[in-house]
N, C-alpha and C positions, 0 to 999 in steps of 0.2 A: 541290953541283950547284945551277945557277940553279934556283928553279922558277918556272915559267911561268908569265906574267901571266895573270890572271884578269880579265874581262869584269864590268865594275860591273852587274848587275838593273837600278840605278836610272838611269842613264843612256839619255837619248835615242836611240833610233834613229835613225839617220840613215834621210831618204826613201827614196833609192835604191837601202836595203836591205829594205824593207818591203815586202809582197807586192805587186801592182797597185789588188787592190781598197782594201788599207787605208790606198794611198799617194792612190786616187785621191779614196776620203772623205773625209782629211784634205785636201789639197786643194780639195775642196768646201765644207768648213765654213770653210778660211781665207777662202774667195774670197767665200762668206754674208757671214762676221764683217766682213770691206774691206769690202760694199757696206755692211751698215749703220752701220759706223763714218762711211763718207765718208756717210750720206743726210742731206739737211737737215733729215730730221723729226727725228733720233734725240734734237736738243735738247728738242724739245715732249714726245716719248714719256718720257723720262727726264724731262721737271719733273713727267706727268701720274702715273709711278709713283711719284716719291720724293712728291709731293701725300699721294696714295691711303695710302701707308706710316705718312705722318705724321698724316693724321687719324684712320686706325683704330688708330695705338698710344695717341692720347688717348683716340678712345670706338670700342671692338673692338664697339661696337653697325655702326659703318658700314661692314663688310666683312661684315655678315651677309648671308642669301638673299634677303631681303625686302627689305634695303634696297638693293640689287645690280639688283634688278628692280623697285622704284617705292622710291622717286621715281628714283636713280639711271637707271636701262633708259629709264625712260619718257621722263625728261627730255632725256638723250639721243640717241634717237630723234628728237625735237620739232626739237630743238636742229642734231641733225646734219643731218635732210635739209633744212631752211632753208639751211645754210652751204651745204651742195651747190649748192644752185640758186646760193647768192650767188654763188658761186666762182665759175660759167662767167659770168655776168655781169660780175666781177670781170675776169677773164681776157682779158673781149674789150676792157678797157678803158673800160667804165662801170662802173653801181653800179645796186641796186635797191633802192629805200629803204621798198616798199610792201609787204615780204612779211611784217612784224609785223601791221598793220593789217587783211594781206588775211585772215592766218591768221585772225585775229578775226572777219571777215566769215565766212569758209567754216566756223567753227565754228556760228555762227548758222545759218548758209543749212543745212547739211548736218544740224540737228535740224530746221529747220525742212521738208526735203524728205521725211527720213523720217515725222517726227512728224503735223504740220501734215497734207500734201497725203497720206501713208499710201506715199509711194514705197519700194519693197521697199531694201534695204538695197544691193544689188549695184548700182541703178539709181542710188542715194543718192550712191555712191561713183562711179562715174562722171560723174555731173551734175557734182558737186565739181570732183575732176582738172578735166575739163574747162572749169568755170567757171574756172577756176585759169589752165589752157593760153589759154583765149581771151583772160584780160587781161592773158596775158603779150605774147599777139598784138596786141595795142592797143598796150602800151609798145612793143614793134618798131615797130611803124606811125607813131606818132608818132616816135620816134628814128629812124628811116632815111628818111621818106618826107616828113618836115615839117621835120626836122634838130632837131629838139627836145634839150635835152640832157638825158640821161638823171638826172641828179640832179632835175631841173624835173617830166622826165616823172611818174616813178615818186613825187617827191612831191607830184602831183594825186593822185593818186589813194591817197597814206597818207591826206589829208586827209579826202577823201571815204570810205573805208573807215570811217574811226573813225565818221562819224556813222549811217552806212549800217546798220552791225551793231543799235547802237542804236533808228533807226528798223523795221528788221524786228524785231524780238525788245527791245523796253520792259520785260519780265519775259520770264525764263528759260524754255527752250521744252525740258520732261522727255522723256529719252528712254528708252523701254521695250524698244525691242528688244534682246531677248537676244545676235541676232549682231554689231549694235551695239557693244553693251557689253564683246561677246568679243576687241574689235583690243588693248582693254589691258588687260583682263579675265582675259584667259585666257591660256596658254603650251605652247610645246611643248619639250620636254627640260628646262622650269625655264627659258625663255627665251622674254620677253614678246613677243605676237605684233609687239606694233610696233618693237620691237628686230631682227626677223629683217626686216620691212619693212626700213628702214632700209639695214640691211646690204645686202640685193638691190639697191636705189636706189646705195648706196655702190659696190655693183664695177661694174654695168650703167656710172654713168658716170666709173668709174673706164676701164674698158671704151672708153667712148666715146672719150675724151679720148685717151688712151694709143694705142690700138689699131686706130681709125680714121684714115681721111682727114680727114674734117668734123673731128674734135676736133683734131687736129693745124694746122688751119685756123683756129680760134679763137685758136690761141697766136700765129699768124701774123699776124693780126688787133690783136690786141691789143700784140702786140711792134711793128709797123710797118703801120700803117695802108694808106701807101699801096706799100707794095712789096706788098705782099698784092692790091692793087690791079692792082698790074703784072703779076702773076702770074695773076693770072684766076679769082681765087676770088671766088664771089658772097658777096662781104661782107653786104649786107643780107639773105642768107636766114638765113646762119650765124647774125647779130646777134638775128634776131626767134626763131629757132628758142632761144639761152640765154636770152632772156628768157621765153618760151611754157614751158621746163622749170623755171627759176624759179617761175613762178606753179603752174606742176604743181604741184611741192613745195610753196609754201604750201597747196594744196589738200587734199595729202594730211598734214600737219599741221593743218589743220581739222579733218579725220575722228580723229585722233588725241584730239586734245586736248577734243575732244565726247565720244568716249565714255571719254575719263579722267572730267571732269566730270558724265557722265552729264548735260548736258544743254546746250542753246543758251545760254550764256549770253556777253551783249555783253561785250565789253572783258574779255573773258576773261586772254586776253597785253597786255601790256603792253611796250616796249620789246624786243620779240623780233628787230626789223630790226637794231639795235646785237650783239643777239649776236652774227645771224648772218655780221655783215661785223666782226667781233669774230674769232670763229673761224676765219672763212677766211685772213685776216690774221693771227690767230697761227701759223694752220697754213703760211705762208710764201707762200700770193694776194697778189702783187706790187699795189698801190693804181693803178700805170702799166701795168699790164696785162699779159699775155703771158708769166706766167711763174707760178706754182702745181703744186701735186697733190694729189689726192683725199685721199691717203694723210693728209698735212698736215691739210688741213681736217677729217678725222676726228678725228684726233690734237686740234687746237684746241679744236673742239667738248669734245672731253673734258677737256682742262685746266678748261676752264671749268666744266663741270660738276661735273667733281671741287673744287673751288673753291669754286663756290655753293653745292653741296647740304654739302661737308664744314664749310664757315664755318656751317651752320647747325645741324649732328648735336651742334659744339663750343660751341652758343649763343653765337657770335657776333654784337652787335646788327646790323641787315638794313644800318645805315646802313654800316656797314664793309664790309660784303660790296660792296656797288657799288663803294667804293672801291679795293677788292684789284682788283676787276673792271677799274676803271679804270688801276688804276698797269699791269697785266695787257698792254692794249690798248697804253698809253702807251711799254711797253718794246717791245713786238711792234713799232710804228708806229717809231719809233728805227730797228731792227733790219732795218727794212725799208728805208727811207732809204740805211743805211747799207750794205746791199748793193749797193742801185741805185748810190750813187757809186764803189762798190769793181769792180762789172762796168764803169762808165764809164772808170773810171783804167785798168782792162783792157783793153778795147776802144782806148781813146785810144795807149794804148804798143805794142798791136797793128798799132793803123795808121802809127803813124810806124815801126817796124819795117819794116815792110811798105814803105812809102815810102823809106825808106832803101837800103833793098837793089836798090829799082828805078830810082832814081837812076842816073845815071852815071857818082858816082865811086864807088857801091856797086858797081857793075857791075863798073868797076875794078880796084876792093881785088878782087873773087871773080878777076879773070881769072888765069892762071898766067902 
Protein backbone atom coordinates (compact mmCIF):
# COMPACT_ATOMS: atom_id res chain seq x y z
CA UNK A 1 0.00 0.00 0.00
CA UNK A 2 1.14 3.46 -1.05
CA UNK A 3 1.65 5.58 2.08
CA UNK A 4 0.74 8.89 1.90
CA UNK A 5 2.73 11.81 1.25
CA UNK A 6 3.67 13.75 4.20
CA UNK A 7 3.77 17.68 4.45
CA UNK A 8 7.63 18.83 4.88
CA UNK A 9 7.50 21.16 8.83
CA UNK A 10 10.22 23.07 7.08
CA UNK A 11 8.69 24.15 4.13
CA UNK A 12 7.18 27.58 3.35
CA UNK A 13 3.73 28.20 3.52
CA UNK A 14 2.36 29.44 0.92
CA UNK A 15 0.31 33.17 1.64
CA UNK A 16 -2.94 32.28 0.67
CA UNK A 17 -2.87 29.50 3.05
CA UNK A 18 -1.98 31.55 6.02
CA UNK A 19 -4.48 32.97 8.39
CA UNK A 20 -5.32 36.90 7.39
CA UNK A 21 -3.63 38.40 10.07
CA UNK A 22 -0.25 36.52 9.54
CA UNK A 23 -0.64 36.94 5.82
CA UNK A 24 -1.45 40.48 6.24
CA UNK A 25 1.98 41.20 8.62
CA UNK A 26 4.01 39.44 6.35
CA UNK A 27 2.91 41.53 3.86
CA UNK A 28 3.56 44.57 5.88
CA UNK A 29 7.07 43.84 6.82
CA UNK A 30 7.79 42.95 2.96
CA UNK A 31 6.23 46.28 1.91
CA UNK A 32 8.69 48.11 5.08
CA UNK A 33 11.60 45.88 3.84
CA UNK A 34 10.85 47.38 -0.51
CA UNK A 35 10.48 50.91 1.04
CA UNK A 36 13.87 50.86 2.69
CA UNK A 37 15.74 48.76 0.31
CA UNK A 38 14.44 51.37 -2.57
CA UNK A 39 15.28 54.69 -0.02
CA UNK A 40 18.21 56.76 -1.07
CA UNK A 41 19.29 57.03 2.50
CA UNK A 42 19.78 53.26 3.08
CA UNK A 43 23.50 53.92 1.50
CA UNK A 44 24.53 56.70 4.26
CA UNK A 45 22.54 54.54 7.15
CA UNK A 46 24.60 51.35 6.23
CA UNK A 47 28.18 53.31 5.82
CA UNK A 48 27.03 55.15 9.27
CA UNK A 49 26.53 51.41 10.99
CA UNK A 50 29.15 49.32 9.32
CA UNK A 51 31.57 52.99 10.47
CA UNK A 52 30.19 52.49 14.17
CA UNK A 53 30.97 48.51 13.90
CA UNK A 54 34.29 48.99 12.81
CA UNK A 55 35.55 51.58 15.34
CA UNK A 56 34.08 49.98 18.43
CA UNK A 57 35.75 46.47 17.42
CA UNK A 58 39.13 48.44 17.44
CA UNK A 59 38.39 50.32 20.72
CA UNK A 60 34.94 48.69 22.57
CA UNK A 61 35.67 52.00 24.57
CA UNK A 62 33.51 53.96 21.70
CA UNK A 63 30.17 52.12 21.91
CA UNK A 64 30.31 52.78 25.74
CA UNK A 65 27.34 55.19 27.52
CA UNK A 66 29.59 58.03 28.03
CA UNK A 67 30.91 58.09 25.04
CA UNK A 68 27.31 57.53 23.12
CA UNK A 69 26.26 60.76 24.93
CA UNK A 70 29.42 63.20 24.78
CA UNK A 71 31.23 63.69 22.71
CA UNK A 72 29.17 61.43 20.34
CA UNK A 73 25.18 62.92 21.38
CA UNK A 74 26.54 66.16 21.77
CA UNK A 75 28.33 66.61 18.78
CA UNK A 76 25.69 65.36 16.95
CA UNK A 77 23.11 67.46 18.11
CA UNK A 78 25.57 70.67 17.04
CA UNK A 79 26.20 69.06 13.90
CA UNK A 80 22.61 67.89 12.94
CA UNK A 81 20.59 70.94 13.67
CA UNK A 82 23.09 73.23 11.61
CA UNK A 83 22.59 70.72 8.42
CA UNK A 84 18.75 71.04 9.07
CA UNK A 85 18.72 74.65 8.57
CA UNK A 86 21.45 74.14 5.70
CA UNK A 87 19.28 71.79 4.01
CA UNK A 88 16.17 73.96 3.42
CA UNK A 89 18.52 76.70 2.30
CA UNK A 90 20.02 74.02 0.17
CA UNK A 91 16.76 72.99 -1.15
CA UNK A 92 15.45 76.32 -2.21
CA UNK A 93 18.63 76.54 -4.29
CA UNK A 94 21.15 78.67 -2.43
CA UNK A 95 23.51 77.96 0.20
CA UNK A 96 24.29 79.60 3.69
CA UNK A 97 27.89 79.87 4.38
CA UNK A 98 27.35 81.97 7.75
CA UNK A 99 25.99 79.37 10.25
CA UNK A 100 29.74 78.30 11.46
CA UNK A 101 30.58 81.88 12.35
CA UNK A 102 27.22 82.77 13.49
CA UNK A 103 27.15 79.77 15.82
CA UNK A 104 30.38 81.18 17.24
CA UNK A 105 28.73 84.65 17.56
CA UNK A 106 25.54 83.27 19.51
CA UNK A 107 27.88 81.14 21.68
CA UNK A 108 29.45 84.57 22.92
CA UNK A 109 26.26 86.60 22.87
CA UNK A 110 24.16 83.84 24.70
CA UNK A 111 26.94 83.82 27.85
CA UNK A 112 27.27 87.16 27.43
CA UNK A 113 23.11 87.82 27.97
CA UNK A 114 22.99 85.34 30.63
CA UNK A 115 26.16 86.19 32.39
CA UNK A 116 27.08 89.79 31.57
CA UNK A 117 23.61 91.72 31.66
CA UNK A 118 22.03 88.70 34.39
CA UNK A 119 19.12 87.64 31.68
CA UNK A 120 17.35 84.63 33.30
CA UNK A 121 18.15 81.68 31.16
CA UNK A 122 14.65 81.13 29.27
CA UNK A 123 14.84 84.93 28.16
CA UNK A 124 18.69 83.98 27.28
CA UNK A 125 17.40 81.38 25.03
CA UNK A 126 14.93 83.17 23.23
CA UNK A 127 17.19 86.48 22.59
CA UNK A 128 19.48 83.74 20.81
CA UNK A 129 16.86 81.87 18.42
CA UNK A 130 15.73 85.04 17.64
CA UNK A 131 18.94 86.82 17.13
CA UNK A 132 19.51 83.72 14.93
CA UNK A 133 15.77 84.12 13.05
CA UNK A 134 16.50 87.92 12.56
CA UNK A 135 19.83 87.57 10.54
CA UNK A 136 18.35 84.80 8.82
CA UNK A 137 15.77 87.71 7.81
CA UNK A 138 18.53 90.04 6.58
CA UNK A 139 19.97 87.20 4.36
CA UNK A 140 16.25 86.91 2.80
CA UNK A 141 16.25 90.61 2.57
CA UNK A 142 19.26 90.98 0.80
CA UNK A 143 18.72 87.75 -1.48
CA UNK A 144 15.02 88.45 -2.73
CA UNK A 145 14.73 92.15 -2.37
CA UNK A 146 18.44 93.42 -3.62
CA UNK A 147 19.02 89.98 -5.75
CA UNK A 148 22.20 89.50 -3.82
CA UNK A 149 23.51 86.11 -4.28
CA UNK A 150 23.25 84.06 -1.61
CA UNK A 151 26.90 82.56 -1.54
CA UNK A 152 27.91 86.87 -1.49
CA UNK A 153 25.17 87.41 0.97
CA UNK A 154 25.82 84.90 3.74
CA UNK A 155 29.55 85.30 3.20
CA UNK A 156 29.26 89.08 4.61
CA UNK A 157 28.25 88.23 7.15
CA UNK A 158 30.74 84.80 8.04
CA UNK A 159 33.15 87.57 7.67
CA UNK A 160 31.86 89.88 10.10
CA UNK A 161 30.71 87.12 12.59
CA UNK A 162 34.24 85.90 13.17
CA UNK A 163 35.43 89.22 14.25
CA UNK A 164 32.20 90.28 16.09
CA UNK A 165 32.49 87.21 18.59
CA UNK A 166 35.97 88.29 19.26
CA UNK A 167 35.15 91.92 19.89
CA UNK A 168 32.30 91.03 22.42
CA UNK A 169 34.02 88.37 24.43
CA UNK A 170 38.37 89.15 24.16
CA UNK A 171 38.48 86.72 27.17
CA UNK A 172 35.97 83.91 27.94
CA UNK A 173 32.56 85.03 29.44
CA UNK A 174 31.97 81.98 32.60
CA UNK A 175 28.84 80.80 32.83
CA UNK A 176 27.29 79.62 36.25
CA UNK A 177 23.97 78.92 35.62
CA UNK A 178 23.03 75.68 36.62
CA UNK A 179 20.04 75.40 34.05
CA UNK A 180 22.49 76.63 31.62
CA UNK A 181 24.74 74.13 32.06
CA UNK A 182 21.67 71.45 32.22
CA UNK A 183 20.98 71.57 28.10
CA UNK A 184 24.32 69.19 27.93
CA UNK A 185 24.66 68.73 31.42
CA UNK A 186 22.05 66.66 32.19
CA UNK A 187 19.67 63.74 30.52
CA UNK A 188 16.63 62.32 30.50
CA UNK A 189 16.42 58.22 30.04
CA UNK A 190 20.52 58.38 29.51
CA UNK A 191 19.70 60.82 26.61
CA UNK A 192 21.48 64.17 26.48
CA UNK A 193 19.09 66.88 26.75
CA UNK A 194 20.45 68.45 23.55
CA UNK A 195 20.08 65.13 21.72
CA UNK A 196 16.19 65.10 22.46
CA UNK A 197 16.52 68.99 21.25
CA UNK A 198 17.65 68.03 18.06
CA UNK A 199 15.45 65.20 17.41
CA UNK A 200 12.29 67.53 17.94
CA UNK A 201 14.03 70.15 15.41
CA UNK A 202 14.61 66.90 13.24
CA UNK A 203 10.81 65.57 12.69
CA UNK A 204 9.15 69.31 13.28
CA UNK A 205 10.99 70.02 9.97
CA UNK A 206 10.89 66.90 8.87
CA UNK A 207 7.19 67.63 9.33
CA UNK A 208 7.35 70.77 7.64
CA UNK A 209 8.93 69.64 4.51
CA UNK A 210 6.94 66.46 3.93
CA UNK A 211 3.73 67.19 5.25
CA UNK A 212 2.99 70.83 4.48
CA UNK A 213 2.03 73.01 1.61
CA UNK A 214 4.98 75.75 2.33
CA UNK A 215 7.67 72.82 2.49
CA UNK A 216 6.38 71.28 -0.49
CA UNK A 217 6.93 74.76 -1.92
CA UNK A 218 10.52 74.92 -1.25
CA UNK A 219 11.17 71.89 -3.47
CA UNK A 220 9.30 73.61 -6.10
CA UNK A 221 11.31 76.52 -5.69
CA UNK A 222 14.29 75.03 -5.83
CA UNK A 223 13.51 72.31 -8.64
CA UNK A 224 12.24 75.36 -11.13
CA UNK A 225 12.36 78.64 -10.12
CA UNK A 226 10.25 80.14 -12.44
CA UNK A 227 7.45 77.51 -12.97
CA UNK A 228 7.04 77.94 -9.20
CA UNK A 229 6.56 81.46 -10.28
CA UNK A 230 3.89 80.66 -12.63
CA UNK A 231 2.24 78.78 -10.15
CA UNK A 232 1.87 81.54 -7.61
CA UNK A 233 3.75 80.72 -4.92
CA UNK A 234 5.37 83.59 -3.04
CA UNK A 235 8.68 82.62 -3.65
CA UNK A 236 10.38 85.45 -1.74
CA UNK A 237 8.40 84.64 1.65
CA UNK A 238 9.33 80.78 1.33
CA UNK A 239 13.11 81.91 0.48
CA UNK A 240 13.51 84.49 3.69
CA UNK A 241 11.38 82.08 5.94
CA UNK A 242 14.58 78.77 5.15
CA UNK A 243 16.95 81.25 5.73
CA UNK A 244 15.29 83.09 9.15
CA UNK A 245 15.28 78.80 10.24
CA UNK A 246 18.69 78.37 9.29
CA UNK A 247 19.85 81.27 11.49
CA UNK A 248 17.21 79.80 14.20
CA UNK A 249 19.42 76.66 14.18
CA UNK A 250 22.63 78.40 14.46
CA UNK A 251 21.25 80.02 17.35
CA UNK A 252 20.13 77.20 19.11
CA UNK A 253 23.64 75.62 18.58
CA UNK A 254 25.13 78.60 20.23
CA UNK A 255 23.13 77.67 23.43
CA UNK A 256 24.44 74.28 22.96
CA UNK A 257 27.83 74.56 22.61
CA UNK A 258 28.05 77.48 25.45
CA UNK A 259 26.84 75.37 27.87
CA UNK A 260 29.04 72.23 26.60
CA UNK A 261 31.91 74.70 27.15
CA UNK A 262 30.67 76.23 30.08
CA UNK A 263 31.38 79.50 28.83
CA UNK A 264 31.46 82.41 26.05
CA UNK A 265 34.17 81.64 24.42
CA UNK A 266 35.07 83.41 20.76
CA UNK A 267 36.08 81.17 17.97
CA UNK A 268 34.68 78.56 19.81
CA UNK A 269 33.60 76.29 16.23
CA UNK A 270 35.63 76.53 13.71
CA UNK A 271 34.82 75.36 10.12
CA UNK A 272 31.28 74.12 11.28
CA UNK A 273 29.52 75.92 7.81
CA UNK A 274 31.66 72.92 5.77
CA UNK A 275 30.03 70.31 8.04
CA UNK A 276 26.95 71.54 7.83
CA UNK A 277 26.55 71.73 3.80
CA UNK A 278 28.83 68.44 4.25
CA UNK A 279 26.00 66.64 5.84
CA UNK A 280 23.25 67.61 4.04
CA UNK A 281 25.08 66.75 0.77
CA UNK A 282 25.91 63.47 1.97
CA UNK A 283 22.70 62.98 3.28
CA UNK A 284 21.51 63.28 -0.71
CA UNK A 285 20.57 67.83 -0.59
CA UNK A 286 20.81 68.12 -4.20
CA UNK A 287 23.80 71.27 -4.55
CA UNK A 288 20.87 72.42 -7.62
CA UNK A 289 18.26 72.53 -5.42
CA UNK A 290 14.82 70.93 -5.14
CA UNK A 291 15.57 67.69 -4.22
CA UNK A 292 16.74 66.31 -0.28
CA UNK A 293 15.13 64.72 3.05
CA UNK A 294 15.55 65.27 6.64
CA UNK A 295 15.92 61.75 6.94
CA UNK A 296 19.36 62.05 4.71
CA UNK A 297 20.71 64.91 6.35
CA UNK A 298 20.43 63.18 9.76
CA UNK A 299 21.89 60.11 8.42
CA UNK A 300 25.00 62.63 6.93
CA UNK A 301 25.36 64.40 9.87
CA UNK A 302 26.17 61.11 11.51
CA UNK A 303 28.41 59.53 9.17
CA UNK A 304 30.36 62.35 9.91
CA UNK A 305 30.31 62.13 13.15
CA UNK A 306 30.83 58.73 13.52
CA UNK A 307 33.95 59.54 11.49
CA UNK A 308 35.50 62.26 13.36
CA UNK A 309 34.84 61.32 16.88
CA UNK A 310 35.76 57.41 15.79
CA UNK A 311 39.23 58.62 13.88
CA UNK A 312 39.97 60.05 17.18
CA UNK A 313 38.81 57.11 20.00
CA UNK A 314 41.54 55.08 17.17
CA UNK A 315 44.17 57.98 17.64
CA UNK A 316 44.05 58.93 14.45
CA UNK A 317 46.40 62.20 13.82
CA UNK A 318 43.54 65.21 13.48
CA UNK A 319 45.52 65.92 10.01
CA UNK A 320 43.82 62.62 8.48
CA UNK A 321 40.72 63.05 10.05
CA UNK A 322 39.99 66.28 7.83
CA UNK A 323 41.18 64.38 5.14
CA UNK A 324 38.70 61.11 5.37
CA UNK A 325 36.25 64.18 5.93
CA UNK A 326 37.22 65.40 2.70
CA UNK A 327 37.59 62.38 0.36
CA UNK A 328 33.82 61.81 2.55
CA UNK A 329 32.41 65.10 0.92
CA UNK A 330 34.48 64.55 -2.54
CA UNK A 331 32.58 61.12 -3.05
CA UNK A 332 28.99 62.43 -1.75
CA UNK A 333 29.72 65.66 -4.31
CA UNK A 334 30.55 62.86 -7.45
CA UNK A 335 27.34 61.16 -6.25
CA UNK A 336 25.44 64.02 -6.52
CA UNK A 337 26.56 65.06 -10.13
CA UNK A 338 25.94 61.88 -10.99
CA UNK A 339 22.38 61.63 -10.10
CA UNK A 340 21.51 65.07 -11.54
CA UNK A 341 22.88 63.77 -15.01
CA UNK A 342 21.06 60.23 -14.68
CA UNK A 343 17.52 62.20 -13.66
CA UNK A 344 18.58 64.39 -16.93
CA UNK A 345 19.17 61.48 -19.41
CA UNK A 346 15.66 60.54 -17.72
CA UNK A 347 13.76 63.26 -18.14
CA UNK A 348 15.38 63.84 -21.83
CA UNK A 349 14.17 60.09 -22.97
CA UNK A 350 10.96 60.92 -21.34
CA UNK A 351 10.33 63.89 -23.47
CA UNK A 352 11.23 62.52 -26.82
CA UNK A 353 8.91 59.53 -25.80
CA UNK A 354 6.44 61.70 -25.17
CA UNK A 355 7.13 63.68 -28.49
CA UNK A 356 7.15 60.74 -30.35
CA UNK A 357 4.01 59.25 -29.65
CA UNK A 358 2.38 62.83 -30.38
CA UNK A 359 3.69 63.15 -33.56
CA UNK A 360 1.86 61.99 -36.47
CA UNK A 361 3.30 59.25 -37.63
CA UNK A 362 3.25 58.06 -33.83
CA UNK A 363 -0.27 58.87 -34.02
CA UNK A 364 -0.08 56.55 -36.91
CA UNK A 365 1.72 53.50 -36.01
CA UNK A 366 -1.15 53.62 -32.63
CA UNK A 367 -4.23 53.94 -35.16
CA UNK A 368 -5.81 50.27 -36.08
Amino acid sequence: MTQPATADPEAPVPTDQLPASAAGARGATARVLGRLADSPEIGIILAVIAAFVVFTAINPLFSSVSELQDPLGIDLAGFGILAVGEALTIITGGIDLSVGSLTALFVVLSAWFNTTEHIPVFFTIVLTVGAGALWGLWHGFLITRLGIAPFVATLVTFIFAVGADEAIAPNPIPIHSSVFLAVTGNTVAKIPIAVLVFVVIAIAVWFFLERTYMGRQLYAIGGNREAARLAGIKIDRRVVLAYMISGACAGVVGIIEASRLTSGTADSVSGWELIAIASAVIGGVSLIGGQGRIIGVVAGAALLVVLRDGLVAVNVNAYYQSMVVGVVLLVALVTDRLRVKRLERTGSRRIARRAASDSPAGAAGKSP
